[in-house]
C-alpha positions as CSV (number, residue, x, y, z in Angstrom):
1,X,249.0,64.7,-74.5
2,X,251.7,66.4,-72.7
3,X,249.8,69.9,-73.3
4,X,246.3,68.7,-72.5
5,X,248.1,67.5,-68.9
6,X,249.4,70.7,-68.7
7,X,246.1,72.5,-69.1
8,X,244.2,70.1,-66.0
9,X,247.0,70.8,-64.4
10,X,246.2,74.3,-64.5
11,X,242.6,74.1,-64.2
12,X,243.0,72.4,-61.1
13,X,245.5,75.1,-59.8
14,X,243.2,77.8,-60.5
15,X,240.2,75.4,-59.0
16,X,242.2,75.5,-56.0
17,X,242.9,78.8,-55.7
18,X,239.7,80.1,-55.6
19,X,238.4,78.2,-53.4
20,X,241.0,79.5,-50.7
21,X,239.6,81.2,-48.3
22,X,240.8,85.1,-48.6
23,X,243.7,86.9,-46.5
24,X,242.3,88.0,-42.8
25,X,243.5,91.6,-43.9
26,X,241.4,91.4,-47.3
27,X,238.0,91.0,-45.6
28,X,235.2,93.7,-46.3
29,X,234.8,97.2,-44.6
30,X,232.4,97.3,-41.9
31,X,229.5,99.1,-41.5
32,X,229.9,102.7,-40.9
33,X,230.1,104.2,-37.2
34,X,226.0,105.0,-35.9
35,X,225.3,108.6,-36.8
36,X,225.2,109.5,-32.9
37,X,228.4,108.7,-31.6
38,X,229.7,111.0,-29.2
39,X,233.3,112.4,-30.9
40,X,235.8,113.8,-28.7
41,X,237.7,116.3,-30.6
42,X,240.1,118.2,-28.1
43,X,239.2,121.8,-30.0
44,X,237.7,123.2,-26.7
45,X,240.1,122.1,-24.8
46,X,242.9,124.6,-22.9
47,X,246.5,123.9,-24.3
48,X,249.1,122.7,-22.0
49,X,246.7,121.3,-20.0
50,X,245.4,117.2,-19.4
51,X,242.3,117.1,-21.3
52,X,239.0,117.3,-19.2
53,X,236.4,114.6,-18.7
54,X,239.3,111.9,-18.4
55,X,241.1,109.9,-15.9
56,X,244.9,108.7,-16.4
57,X,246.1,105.4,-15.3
58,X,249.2,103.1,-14.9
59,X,249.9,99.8,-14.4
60,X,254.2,99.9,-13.5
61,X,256.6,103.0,-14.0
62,X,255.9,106.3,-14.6
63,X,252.2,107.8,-14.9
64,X,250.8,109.2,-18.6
65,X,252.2,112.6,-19.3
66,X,248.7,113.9,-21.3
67,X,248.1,117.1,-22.7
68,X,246.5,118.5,-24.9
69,X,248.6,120.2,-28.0
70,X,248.5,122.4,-30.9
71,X,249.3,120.0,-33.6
72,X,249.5,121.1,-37.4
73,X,247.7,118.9,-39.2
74,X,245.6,117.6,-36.7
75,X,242.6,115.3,-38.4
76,X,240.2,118.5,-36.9
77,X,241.2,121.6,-36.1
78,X,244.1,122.4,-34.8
79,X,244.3,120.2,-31.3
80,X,245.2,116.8,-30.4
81,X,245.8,114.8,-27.1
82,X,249.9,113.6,-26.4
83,X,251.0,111.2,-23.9
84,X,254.2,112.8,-23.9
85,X,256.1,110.8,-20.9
86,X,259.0,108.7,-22.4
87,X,259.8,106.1,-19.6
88,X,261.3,102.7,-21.8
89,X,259.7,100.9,-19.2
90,X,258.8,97.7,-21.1
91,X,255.9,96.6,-19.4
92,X,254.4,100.2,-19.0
93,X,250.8,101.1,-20.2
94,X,249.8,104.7,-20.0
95,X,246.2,104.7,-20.4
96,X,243.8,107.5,-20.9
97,X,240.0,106.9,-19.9
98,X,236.9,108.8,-20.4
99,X,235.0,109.0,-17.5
100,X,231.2,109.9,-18.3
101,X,230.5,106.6,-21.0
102,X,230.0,103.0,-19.7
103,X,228.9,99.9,-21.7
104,X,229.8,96.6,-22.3
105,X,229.1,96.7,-26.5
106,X,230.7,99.6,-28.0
107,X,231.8,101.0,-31.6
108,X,235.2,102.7,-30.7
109,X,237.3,104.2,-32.9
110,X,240.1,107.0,-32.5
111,X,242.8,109.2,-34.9
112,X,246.5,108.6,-34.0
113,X,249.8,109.5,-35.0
114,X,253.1,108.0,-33.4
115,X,255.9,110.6,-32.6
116,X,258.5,108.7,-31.4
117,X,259.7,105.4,-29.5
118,X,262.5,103.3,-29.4
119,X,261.2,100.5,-27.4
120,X,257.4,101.0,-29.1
121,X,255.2,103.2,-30.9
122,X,252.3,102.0,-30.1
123,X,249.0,103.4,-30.1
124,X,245.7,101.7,-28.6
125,X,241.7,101.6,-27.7
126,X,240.5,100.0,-24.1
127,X,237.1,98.9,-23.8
128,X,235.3,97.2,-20.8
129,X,238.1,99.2,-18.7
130,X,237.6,98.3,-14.7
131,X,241.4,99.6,-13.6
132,X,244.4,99.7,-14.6
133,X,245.0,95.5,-14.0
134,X,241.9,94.7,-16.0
135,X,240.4,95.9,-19.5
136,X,240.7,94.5,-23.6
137,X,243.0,96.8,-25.7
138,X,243.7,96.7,-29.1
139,X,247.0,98.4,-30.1
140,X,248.6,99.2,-33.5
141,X,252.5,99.3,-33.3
142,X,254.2,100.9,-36.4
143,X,257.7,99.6,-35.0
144,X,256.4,96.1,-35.7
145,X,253.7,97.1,-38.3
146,X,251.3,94.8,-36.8
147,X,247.6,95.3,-35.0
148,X,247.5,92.6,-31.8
149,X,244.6,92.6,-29.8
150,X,245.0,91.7,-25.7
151,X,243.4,91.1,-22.7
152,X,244.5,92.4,-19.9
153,X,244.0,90.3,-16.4
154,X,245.2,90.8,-12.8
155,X,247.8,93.2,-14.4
156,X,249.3,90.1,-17.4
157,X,248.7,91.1,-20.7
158,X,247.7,88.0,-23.5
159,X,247.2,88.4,-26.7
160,X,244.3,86.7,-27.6
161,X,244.0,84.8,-30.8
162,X,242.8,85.9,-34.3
163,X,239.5,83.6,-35.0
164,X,240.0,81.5,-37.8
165,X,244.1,81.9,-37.8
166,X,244.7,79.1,-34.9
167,X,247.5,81.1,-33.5
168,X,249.5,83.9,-34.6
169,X,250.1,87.3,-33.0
170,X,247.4,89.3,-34.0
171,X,248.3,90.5,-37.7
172,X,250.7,92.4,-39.9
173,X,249.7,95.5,-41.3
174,X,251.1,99.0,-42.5
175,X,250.7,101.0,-39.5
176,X,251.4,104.9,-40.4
177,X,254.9,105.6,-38.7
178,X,254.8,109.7,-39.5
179,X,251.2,110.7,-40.7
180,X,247.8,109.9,-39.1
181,X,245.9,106.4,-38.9
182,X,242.7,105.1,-37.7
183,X,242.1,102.1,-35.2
184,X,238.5,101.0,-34.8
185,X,237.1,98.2,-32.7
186,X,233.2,96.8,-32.4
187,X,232.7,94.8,-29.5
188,X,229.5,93.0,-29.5
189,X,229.3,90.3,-26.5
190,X,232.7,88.2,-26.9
191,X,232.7,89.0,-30.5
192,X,235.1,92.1,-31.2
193,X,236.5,93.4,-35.1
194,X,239.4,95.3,-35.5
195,X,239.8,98.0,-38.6
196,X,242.7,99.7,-39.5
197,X,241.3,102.8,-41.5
198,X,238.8,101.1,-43.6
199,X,239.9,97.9,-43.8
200,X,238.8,94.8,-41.6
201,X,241.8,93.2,-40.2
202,X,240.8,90.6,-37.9
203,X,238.0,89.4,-35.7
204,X,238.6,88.0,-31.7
205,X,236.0,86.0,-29.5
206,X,236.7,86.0,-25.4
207,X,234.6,86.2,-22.5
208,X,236.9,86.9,-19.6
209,X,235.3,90.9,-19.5
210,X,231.5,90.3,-19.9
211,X,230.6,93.8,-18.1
212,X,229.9,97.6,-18.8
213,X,233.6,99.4,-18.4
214,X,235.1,102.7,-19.8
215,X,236.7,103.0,-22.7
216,X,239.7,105.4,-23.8
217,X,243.4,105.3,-25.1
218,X,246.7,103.4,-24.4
219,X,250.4,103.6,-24.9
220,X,252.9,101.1,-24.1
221,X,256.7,102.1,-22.6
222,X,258.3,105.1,-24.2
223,X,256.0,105.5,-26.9
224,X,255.1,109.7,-28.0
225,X,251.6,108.9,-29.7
226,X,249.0,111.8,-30.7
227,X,245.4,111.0,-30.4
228,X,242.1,113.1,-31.9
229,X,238.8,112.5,-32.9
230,X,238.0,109.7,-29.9
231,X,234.3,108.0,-31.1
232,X,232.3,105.8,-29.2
233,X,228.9,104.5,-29.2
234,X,226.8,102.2,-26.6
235,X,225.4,99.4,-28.7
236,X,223.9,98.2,-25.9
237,X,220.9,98.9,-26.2
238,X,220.9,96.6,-29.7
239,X,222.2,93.4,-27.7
240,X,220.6,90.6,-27.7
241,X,218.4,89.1,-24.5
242,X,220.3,86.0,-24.6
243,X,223.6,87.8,-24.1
């Protein structure tokens, strides 16, 4: 009697356990980037030099320090683009725009490698990017090993919360602290999905940015973060009328 207990009480455990719903960082890859995304790969650019076709921005302390670098290792080629300005700031969020792509539904994905930080080493995409006070960003931070993804309004960053989690701050993940990792968002009206290399980490719905904006790079405080291969596409054009 005793044993055939034992074995319900099993059944039911394993009953239970599959039908829990999976981790948020166990979901299923994505669909791949569309084959004409424009990539941004730094190889023609001059060395030393801010990269052209971008603007740099601040929101409190000192501006971005960008420029392009010869970087061994480098995901293509030899070049990549450093914010290289080390103000510990808290608050401070270097950002890096590109100035000839608009849309309000974008694939967006970019190549990173943190440097150095004591305060952070954080490394992040804007999309829907009006100024420095108003724009989404999603930012990996391999001090904290996490992915959060924020809003930020009339200069206040909030972190927006992961759908189906209730609350938390965004989620943990293993964010490469010396070699090179990928951060990809799609934003698709207030829907947005958040990869870390190939894996989905989490999905976000807001509405507080609705419109076309730039998109581009970010740092936070006295973070040293590499960047290469910047890729965006405009799915506009697939949005639905309704949105």
């Amino acid at each position: 009697m005793k044993i055939h207990s034992a074995l319900l009480a099993l059944a039911l455990l394993g009953c239970k356990e599959a039908a829990a719903p999976p981790p948020l960082n166990a979901m299923e890859p994505g669909q791949p980037m569309p084959a004409d995304a424009l990539t941004i790969d730094f190889e023609a650019e001059a060395t030393g030099a801010a990269p052209s076709g971008f603007s740099s921005a601040v929101n409190k302390g000192r501006p971005g320090a960008w420029r392009v670098e010869r970087v061994v290792g480098a995901p293509s080629g030899t070049n990549a683009v450093v914010q290289t300005d080390a103000d510990r700031t808290n608050s401070r969020f270097p950002v890096l725009v590109y100035n000839d792509f608009q849309a309000a539904d974008v694939d967006l994905s970019v190549r990173f490698q943190p440097v150095s930080g004591r305060v952070d080493q954080a490394a992040g995409l804007v999309w829907r990017y009006r100024d420095a006070n108003n724009y989404y960003v999603v930012r990996a931070n391999a001090l904290e090993d996490n992915v959060v993804l924020y809003k930020v309004e009339n200069g206040k960053r909030s972190d927006l919360p992961v759908k189906g989690a209730g609350s938390g701050y965004g989620v943990k993940a293993d964010v490469p602290d010396q070699g090179w990792g990928e951060l990809r968002v799609t934003a698709r009206g207030p829907l947005f999905e958040v990869y870390l290399g190939e894996r989905k980490l989490f999905e976000v719905e807001d509405r507080t940015f609705t419109g076309a904006g730039r998109v581009g790079v970010w740092t936070k405080a006295d973070s040293v973060t590499r960047f290469d291969d910047l890729r965006m596409a405009n799915l506009d054009a697939a949005t639905q009328p309704s949105r």
